[in-house]
DSSP file (Angstrom, degrees, kcal/mol; ACC not computed):
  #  RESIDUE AA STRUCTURE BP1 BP2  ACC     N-H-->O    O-->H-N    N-H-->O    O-->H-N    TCO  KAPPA ALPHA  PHI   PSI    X-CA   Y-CA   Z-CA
    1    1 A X              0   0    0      0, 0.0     2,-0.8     0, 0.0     3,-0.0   0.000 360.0 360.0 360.0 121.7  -93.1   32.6  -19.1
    2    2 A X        -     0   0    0      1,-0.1     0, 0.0     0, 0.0     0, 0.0  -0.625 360.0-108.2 -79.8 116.1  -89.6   32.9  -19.7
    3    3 A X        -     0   0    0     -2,-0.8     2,-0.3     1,-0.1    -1,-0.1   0.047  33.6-123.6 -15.8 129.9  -87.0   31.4  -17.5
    4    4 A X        -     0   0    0     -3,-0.0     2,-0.5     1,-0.0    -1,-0.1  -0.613  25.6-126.8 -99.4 156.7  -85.1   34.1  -15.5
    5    5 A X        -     0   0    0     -2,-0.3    -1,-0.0     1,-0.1     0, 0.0  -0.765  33.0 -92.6-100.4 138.7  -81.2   34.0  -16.1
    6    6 A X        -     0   0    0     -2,-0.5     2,-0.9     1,-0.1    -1,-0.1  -0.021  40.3-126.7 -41.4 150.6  -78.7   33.8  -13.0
    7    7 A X        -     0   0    0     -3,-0.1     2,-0.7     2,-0.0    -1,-0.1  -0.726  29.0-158.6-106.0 119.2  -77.8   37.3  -12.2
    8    8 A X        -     0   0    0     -2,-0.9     2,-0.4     2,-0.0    -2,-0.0  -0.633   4.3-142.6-110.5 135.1  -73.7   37.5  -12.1
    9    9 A X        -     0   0    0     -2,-0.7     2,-0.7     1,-0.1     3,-0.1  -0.755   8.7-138.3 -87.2 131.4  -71.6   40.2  -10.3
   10   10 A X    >   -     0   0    0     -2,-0.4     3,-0.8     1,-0.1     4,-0.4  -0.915  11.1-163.3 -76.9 114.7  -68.5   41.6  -11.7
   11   11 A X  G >  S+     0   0    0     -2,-0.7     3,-1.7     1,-0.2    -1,-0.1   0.955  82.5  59.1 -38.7 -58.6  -66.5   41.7   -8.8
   12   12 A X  G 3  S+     0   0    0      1,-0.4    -1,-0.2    -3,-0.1    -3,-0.0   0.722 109.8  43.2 -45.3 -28.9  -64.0   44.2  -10.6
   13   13 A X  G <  S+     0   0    0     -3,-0.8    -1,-0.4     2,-0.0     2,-0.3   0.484  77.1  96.5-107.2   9.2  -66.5   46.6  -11.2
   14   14 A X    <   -     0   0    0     -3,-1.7     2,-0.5    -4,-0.4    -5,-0.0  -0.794  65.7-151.1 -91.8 127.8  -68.8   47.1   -8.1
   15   15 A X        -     0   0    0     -2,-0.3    -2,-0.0     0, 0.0     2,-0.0  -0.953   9.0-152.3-102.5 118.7  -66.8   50.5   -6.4
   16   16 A X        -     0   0    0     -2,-0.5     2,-0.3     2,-0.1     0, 0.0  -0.336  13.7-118.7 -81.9-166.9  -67.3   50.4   -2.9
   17   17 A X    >>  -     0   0    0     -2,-0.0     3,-2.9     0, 0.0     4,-1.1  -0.856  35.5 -89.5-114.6 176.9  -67.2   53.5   -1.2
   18   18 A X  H 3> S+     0   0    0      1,-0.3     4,-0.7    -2,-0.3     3,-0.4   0.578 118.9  51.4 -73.9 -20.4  -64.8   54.3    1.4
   19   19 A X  H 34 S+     0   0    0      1,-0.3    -1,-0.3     2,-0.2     4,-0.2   0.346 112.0  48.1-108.8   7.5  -66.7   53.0    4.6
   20   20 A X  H <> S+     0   0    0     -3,-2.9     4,-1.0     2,-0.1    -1,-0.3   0.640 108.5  50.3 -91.3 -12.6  -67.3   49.7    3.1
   21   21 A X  H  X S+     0   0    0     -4,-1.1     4,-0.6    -3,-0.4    -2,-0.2   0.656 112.7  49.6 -84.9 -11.1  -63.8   49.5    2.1
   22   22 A X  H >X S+     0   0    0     -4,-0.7     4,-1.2    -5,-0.3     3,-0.9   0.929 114.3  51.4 -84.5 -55.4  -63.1   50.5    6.0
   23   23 A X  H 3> S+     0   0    0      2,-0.3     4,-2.0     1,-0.3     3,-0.4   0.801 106.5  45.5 -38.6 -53.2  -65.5   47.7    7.0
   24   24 A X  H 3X S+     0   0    0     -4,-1.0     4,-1.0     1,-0.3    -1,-0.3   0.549 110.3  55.6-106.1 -20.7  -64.4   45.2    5.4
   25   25 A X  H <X S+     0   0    0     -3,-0.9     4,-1.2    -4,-0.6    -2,-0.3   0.831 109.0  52.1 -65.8 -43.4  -60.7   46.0    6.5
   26   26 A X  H  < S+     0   0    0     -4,-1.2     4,-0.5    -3,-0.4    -2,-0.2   0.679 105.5  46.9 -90.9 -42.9  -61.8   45.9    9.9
   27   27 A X  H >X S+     0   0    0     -4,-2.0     4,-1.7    -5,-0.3     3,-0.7   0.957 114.2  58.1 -64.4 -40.6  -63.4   42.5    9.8
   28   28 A X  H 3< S+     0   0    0     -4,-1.0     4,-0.4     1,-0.3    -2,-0.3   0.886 110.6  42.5 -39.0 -52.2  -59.7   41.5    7.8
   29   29 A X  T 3X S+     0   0    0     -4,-1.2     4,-1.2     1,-0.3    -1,-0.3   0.468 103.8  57.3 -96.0   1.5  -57.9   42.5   10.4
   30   30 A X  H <> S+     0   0    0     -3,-0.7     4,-2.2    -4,-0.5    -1,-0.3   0.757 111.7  45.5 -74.5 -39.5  -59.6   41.2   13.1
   31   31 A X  H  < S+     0   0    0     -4,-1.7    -2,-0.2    -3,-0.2    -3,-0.1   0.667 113.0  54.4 -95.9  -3.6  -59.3   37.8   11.7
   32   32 A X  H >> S+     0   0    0     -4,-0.4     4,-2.2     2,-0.2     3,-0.8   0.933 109.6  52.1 -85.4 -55.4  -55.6   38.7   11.0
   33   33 A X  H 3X S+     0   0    0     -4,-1.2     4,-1.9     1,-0.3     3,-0.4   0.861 106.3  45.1  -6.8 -80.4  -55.3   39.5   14.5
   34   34 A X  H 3< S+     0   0    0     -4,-2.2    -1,-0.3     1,-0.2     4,-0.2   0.612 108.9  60.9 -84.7  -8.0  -56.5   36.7   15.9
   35   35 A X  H <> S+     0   0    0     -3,-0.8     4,-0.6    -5,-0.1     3,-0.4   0.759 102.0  53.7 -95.4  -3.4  -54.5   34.6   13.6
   36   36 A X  H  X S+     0   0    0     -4,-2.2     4,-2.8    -3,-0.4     5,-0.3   0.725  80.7  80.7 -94.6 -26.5  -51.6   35.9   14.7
   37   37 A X  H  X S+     0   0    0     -4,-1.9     4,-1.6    -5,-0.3    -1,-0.2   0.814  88.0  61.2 -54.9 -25.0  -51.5   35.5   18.2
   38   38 A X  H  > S+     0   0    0     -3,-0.4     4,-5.0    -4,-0.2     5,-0.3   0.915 110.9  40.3 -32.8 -59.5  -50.5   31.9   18.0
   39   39 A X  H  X S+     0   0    0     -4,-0.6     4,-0.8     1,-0.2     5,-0.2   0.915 112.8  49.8 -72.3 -32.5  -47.7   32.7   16.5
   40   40 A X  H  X S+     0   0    0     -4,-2.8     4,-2.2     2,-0.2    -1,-0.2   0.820 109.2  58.2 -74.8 -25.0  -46.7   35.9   18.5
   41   41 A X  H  X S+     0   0    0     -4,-1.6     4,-1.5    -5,-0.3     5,-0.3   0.966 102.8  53.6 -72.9 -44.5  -47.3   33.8   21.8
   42   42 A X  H  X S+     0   0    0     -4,-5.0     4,-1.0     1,-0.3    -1,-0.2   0.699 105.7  49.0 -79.6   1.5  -44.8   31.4   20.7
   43   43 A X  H  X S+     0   0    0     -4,-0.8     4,-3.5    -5,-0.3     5,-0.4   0.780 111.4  54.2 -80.2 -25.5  -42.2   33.9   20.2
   44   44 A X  H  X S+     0   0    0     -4,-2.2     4,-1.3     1,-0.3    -2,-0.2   0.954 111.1  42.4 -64.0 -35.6  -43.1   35.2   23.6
   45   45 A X  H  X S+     0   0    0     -4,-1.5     4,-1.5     2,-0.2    -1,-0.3   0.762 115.9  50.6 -72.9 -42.1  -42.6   31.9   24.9
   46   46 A X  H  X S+     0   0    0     -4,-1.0     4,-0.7    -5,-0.3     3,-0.2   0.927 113.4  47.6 -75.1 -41.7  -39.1   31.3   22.7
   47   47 A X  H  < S+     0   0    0     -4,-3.5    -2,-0.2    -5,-0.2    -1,-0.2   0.860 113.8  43.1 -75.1  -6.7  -37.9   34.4   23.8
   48   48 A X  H  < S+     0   0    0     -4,-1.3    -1,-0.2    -5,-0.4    -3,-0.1   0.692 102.1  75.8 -80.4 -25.1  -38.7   33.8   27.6
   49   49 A X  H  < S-     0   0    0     -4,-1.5     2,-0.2    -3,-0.2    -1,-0.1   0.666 109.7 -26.2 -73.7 -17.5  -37.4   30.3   27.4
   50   50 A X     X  -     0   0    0     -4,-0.7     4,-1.6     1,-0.2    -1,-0.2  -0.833  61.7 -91.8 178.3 172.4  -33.9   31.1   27.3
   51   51 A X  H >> S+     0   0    0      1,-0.2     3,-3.1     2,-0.2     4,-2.1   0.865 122.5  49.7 -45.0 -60.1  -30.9   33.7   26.5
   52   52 A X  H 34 S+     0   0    0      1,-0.4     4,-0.4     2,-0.2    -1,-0.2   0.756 109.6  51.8   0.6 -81.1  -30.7   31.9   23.0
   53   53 A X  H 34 S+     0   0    0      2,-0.3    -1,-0.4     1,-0.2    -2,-0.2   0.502 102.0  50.3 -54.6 -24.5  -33.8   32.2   22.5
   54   54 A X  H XX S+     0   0    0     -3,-3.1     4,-3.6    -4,-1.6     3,-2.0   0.947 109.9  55.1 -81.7 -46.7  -34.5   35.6   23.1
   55   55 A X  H 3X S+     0   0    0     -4,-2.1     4,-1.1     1,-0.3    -2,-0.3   0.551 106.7  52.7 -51.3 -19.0  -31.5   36.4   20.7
   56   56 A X  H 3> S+     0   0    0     -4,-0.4     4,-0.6    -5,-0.2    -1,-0.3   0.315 114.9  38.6 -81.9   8.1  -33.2   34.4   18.0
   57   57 A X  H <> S+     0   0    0     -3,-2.0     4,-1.8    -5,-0.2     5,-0.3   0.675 116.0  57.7-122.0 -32.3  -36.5   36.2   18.3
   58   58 A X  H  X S+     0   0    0     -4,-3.6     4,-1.7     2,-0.2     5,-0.2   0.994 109.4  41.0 -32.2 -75.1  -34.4   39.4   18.8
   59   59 A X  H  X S+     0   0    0     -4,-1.1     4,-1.5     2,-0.2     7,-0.2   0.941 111.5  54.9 -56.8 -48.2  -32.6   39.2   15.6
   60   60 A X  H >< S+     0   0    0     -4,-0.6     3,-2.3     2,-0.2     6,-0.8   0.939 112.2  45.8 -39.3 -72.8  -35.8   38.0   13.5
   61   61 A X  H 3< S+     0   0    0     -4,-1.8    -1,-0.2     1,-0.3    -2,-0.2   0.640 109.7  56.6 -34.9 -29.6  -37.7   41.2   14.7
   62   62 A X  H 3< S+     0   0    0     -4,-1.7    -1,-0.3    -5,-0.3    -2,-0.2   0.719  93.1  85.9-104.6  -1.8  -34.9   43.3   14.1
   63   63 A X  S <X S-     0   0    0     -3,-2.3     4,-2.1    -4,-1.5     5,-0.1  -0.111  95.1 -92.7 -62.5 179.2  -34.6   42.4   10.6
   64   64 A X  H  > S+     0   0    0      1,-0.2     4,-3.0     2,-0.2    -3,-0.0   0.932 124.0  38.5 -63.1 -43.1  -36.2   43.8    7.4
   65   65 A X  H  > S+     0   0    0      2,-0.2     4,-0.8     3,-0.2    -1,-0.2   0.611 115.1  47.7-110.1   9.4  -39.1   41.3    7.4
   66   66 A X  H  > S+     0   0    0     -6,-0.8     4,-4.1    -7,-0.2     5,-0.3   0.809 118.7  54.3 -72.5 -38.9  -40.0   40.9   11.5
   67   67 A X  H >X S+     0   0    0     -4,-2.1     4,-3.2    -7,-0.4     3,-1.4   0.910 113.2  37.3 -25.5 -77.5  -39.7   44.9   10.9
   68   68 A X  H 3X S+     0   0    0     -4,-3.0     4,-1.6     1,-0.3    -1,-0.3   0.612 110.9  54.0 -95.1   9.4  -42.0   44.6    8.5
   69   69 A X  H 3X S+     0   0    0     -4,-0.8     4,-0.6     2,-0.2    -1,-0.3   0.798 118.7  43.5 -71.2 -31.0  -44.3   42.0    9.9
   70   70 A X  H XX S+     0   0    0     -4,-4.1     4,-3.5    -3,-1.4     3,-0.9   0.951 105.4  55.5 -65.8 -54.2  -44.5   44.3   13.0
   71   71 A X  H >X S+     0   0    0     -4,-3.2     4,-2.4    -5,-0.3     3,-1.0   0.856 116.3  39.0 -37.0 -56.8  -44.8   47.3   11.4
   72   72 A X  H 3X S+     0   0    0     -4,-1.6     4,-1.1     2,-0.3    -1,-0.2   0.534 111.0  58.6 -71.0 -24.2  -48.2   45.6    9.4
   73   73 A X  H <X S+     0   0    0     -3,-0.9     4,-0.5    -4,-0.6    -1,-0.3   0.619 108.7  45.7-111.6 -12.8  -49.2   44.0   12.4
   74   74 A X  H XX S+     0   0    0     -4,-3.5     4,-2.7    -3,-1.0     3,-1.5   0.931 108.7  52.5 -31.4 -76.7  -49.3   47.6   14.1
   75   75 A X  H 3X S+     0   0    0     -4,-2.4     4,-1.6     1,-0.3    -3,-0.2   0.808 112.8  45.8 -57.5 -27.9  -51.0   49.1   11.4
   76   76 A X  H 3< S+     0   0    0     -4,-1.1    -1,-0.3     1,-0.2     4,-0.3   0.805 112.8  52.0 -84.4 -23.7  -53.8   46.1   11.7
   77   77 A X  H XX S+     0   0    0     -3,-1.5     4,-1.3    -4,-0.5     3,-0.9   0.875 114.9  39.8 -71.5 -68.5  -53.9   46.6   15.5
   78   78 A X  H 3X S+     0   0    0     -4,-2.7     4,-1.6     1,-0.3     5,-0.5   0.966 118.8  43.6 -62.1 -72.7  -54.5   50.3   15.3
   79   79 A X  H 3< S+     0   0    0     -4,-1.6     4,-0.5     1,-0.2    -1,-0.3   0.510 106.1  60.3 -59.7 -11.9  -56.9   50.4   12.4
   80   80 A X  H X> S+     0   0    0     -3,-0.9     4,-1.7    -4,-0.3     3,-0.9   0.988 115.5  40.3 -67.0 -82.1  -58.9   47.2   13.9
   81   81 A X  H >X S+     0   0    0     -4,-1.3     4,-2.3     1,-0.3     3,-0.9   0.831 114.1  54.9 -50.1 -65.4  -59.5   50.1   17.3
   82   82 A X  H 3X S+     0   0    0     -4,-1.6     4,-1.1     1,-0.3    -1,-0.3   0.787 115.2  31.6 -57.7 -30.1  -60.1   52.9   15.1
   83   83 A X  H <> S+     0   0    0     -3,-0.9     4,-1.6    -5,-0.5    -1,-0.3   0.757 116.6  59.2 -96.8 -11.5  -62.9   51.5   13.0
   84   84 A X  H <X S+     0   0    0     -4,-1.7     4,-0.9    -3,-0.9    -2,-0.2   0.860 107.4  47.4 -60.6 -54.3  -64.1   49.5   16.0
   85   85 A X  H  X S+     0   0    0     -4,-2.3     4,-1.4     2,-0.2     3,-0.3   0.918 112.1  52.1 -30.9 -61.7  -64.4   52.9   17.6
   86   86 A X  H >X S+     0   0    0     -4,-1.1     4,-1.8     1,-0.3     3,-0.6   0.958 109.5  45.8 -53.8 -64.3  -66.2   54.1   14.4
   87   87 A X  H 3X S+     0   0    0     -4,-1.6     4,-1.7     1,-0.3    -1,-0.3   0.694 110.7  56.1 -75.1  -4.0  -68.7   51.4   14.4
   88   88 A X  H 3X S+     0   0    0     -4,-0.9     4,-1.2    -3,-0.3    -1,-0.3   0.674 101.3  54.0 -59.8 -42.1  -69.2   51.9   17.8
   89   89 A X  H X<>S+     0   0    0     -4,-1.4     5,-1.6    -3,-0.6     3,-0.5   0.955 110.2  50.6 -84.2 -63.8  -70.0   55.5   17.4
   90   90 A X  H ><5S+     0   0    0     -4,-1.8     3,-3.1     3,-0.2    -2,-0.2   0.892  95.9  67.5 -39.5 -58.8  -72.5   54.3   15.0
   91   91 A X  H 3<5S+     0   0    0     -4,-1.7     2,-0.3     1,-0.3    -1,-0.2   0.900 112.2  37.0 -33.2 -47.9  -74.1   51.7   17.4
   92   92 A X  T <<5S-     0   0    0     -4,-1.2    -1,-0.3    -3,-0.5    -2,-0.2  -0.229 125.1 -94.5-115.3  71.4  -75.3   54.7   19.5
   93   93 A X  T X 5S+     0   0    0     -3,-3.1     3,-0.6    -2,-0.3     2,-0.5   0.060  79.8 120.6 112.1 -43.0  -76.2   57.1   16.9
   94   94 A X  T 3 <S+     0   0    0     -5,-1.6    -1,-0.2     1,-0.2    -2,-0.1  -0.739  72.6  17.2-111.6 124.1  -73.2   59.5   16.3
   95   95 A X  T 3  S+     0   0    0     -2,-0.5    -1,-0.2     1,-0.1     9,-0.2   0.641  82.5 119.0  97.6   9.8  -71.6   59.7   12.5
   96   96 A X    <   +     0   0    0     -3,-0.6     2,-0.3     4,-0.1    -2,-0.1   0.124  35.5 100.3-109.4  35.6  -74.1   58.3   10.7
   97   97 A X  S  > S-     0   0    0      1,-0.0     4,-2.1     2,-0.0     5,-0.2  -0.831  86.9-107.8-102.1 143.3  -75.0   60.7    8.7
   98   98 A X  H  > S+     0   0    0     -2,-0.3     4,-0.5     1,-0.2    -1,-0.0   0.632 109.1  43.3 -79.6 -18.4  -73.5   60.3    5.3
   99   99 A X  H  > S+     0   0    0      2,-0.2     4,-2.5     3,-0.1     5,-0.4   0.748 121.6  43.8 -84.1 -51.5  -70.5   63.3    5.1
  100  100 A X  H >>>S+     0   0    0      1,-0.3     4,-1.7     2,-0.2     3,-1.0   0.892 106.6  60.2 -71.5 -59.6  -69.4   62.5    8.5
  101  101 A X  H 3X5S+     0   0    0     -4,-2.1     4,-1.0     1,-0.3    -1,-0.3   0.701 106.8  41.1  -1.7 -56.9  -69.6   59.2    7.9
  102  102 A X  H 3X5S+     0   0    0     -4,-0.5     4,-1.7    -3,-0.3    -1,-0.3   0.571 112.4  57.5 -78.1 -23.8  -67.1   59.3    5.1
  103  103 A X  H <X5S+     0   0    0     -4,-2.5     4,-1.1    -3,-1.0    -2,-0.2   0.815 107.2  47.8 -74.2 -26.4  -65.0   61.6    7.2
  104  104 A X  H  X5S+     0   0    0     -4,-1.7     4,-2.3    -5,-0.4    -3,-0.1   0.946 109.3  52.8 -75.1 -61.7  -64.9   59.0   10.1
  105  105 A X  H >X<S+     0   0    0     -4,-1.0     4,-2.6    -5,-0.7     3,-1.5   0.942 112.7  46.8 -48.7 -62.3  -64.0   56.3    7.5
  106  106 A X  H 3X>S+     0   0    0     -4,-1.7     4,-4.7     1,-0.3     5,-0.6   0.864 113.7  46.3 -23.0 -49.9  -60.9   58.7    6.3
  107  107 A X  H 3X5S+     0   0    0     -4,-1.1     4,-1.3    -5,-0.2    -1,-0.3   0.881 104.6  59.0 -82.9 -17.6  -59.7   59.5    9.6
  108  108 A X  H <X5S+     0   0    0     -4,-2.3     4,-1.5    -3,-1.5    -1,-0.2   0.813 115.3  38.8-103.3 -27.5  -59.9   55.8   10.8
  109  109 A X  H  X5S+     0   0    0     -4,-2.6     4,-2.1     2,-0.2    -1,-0.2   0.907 116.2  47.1 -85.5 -18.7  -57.3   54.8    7.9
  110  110 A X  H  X>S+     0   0    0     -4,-4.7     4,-4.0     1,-0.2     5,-0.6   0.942 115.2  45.3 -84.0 -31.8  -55.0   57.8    7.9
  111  111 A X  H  X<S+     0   0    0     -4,-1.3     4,-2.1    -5,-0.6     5,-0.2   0.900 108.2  57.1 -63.9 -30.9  -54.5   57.8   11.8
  112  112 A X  H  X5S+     0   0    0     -4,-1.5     4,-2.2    -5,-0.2    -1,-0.2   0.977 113.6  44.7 -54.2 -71.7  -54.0   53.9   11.8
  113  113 A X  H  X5S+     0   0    0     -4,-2.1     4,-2.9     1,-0.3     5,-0.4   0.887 112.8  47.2 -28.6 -60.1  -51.1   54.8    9.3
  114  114 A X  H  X5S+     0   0    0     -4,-4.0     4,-4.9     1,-0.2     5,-0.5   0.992 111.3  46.3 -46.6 -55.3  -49.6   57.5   10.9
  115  115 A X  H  X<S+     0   0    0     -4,-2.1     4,-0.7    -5,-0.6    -1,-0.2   0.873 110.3  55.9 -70.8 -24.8  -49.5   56.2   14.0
  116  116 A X  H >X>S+     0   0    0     -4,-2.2     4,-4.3    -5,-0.2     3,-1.7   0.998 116.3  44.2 -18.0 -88.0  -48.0   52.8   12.5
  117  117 A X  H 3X5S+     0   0    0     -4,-2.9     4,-3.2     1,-0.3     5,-0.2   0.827 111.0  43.6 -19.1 -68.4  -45.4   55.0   11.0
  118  118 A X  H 3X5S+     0   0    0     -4,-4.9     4,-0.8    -5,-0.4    -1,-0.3   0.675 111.6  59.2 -87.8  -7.9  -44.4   57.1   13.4
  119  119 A X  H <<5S+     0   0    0     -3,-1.7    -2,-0.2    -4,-0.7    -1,-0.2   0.912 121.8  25.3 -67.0 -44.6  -44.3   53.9   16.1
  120  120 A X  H ><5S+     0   0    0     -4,-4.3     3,-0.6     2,-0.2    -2,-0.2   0.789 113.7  65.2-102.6 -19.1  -41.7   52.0   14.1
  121  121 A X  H 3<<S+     0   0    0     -4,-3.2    -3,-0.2    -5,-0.5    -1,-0.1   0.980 112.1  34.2 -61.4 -54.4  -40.3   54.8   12.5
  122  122 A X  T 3<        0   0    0     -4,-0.8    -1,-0.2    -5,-0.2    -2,-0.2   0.198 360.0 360.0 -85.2  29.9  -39.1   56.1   16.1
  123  123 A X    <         0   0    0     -3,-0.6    -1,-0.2    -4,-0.1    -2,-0.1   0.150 360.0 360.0-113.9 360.0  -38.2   53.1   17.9
């Protein structure tokens, strides 16, 4: 009997399809999520802590990269609820059939965008 040889994945080539790439964004941002509350509580806490302070947490936020750390930390926030919704929908039943299914996964990434977008785009 011949020895069987390790079996080895190339990463690079396995194509998921779109509601494992929504899955696996939704566990990402969850853990993004919850690392980032530290850090958002202590602006809340510098900017509460005095006028100074609020004007330093002001001005960061209102530059290009608190911009765009908000902006991204929207988009992870929305798309976390929308595919949380989604797998939700699954738990009892609904959408798990394989065209809605893919439709679900679609809608849960463009509406996180949009509504990213159009949040920081009009404030």
């Amino acid at each position: 009997m011949t020895p069987q040889r390790p079996f080895f994945l190339d990463l690079r080539q396995i194509r998921l399809p779109i509601g494992g790439f929504v899955s696996i964004l939704h566990r990402a941002t969850g853990a993004g999520l919850a690392l980032a509350v530290p850090f958002l509580l202590y602006a809340l806490a510098l900017s509460l802590e005095s006028p100074e302070g609020f004007a330093a947490v002001a001005g960061f936020f209102g530059g290009w990269l608190g911009w765009l750390i908000g902006l991204g930390l929207t988009w992870a926030l929305l798309h976390h609820l929308f595919a949380g919704l989604r797998h939700l929908g699954f738990d009892v039943g609904w959408g798990e059939e394989k065209t809605r299914a893919r439709q679900t996964a679609w809608l849960s990434l463009v509406a996180a965008l949009v509504l990213a977008i159009l949040f920081w785009g009009l404030s």
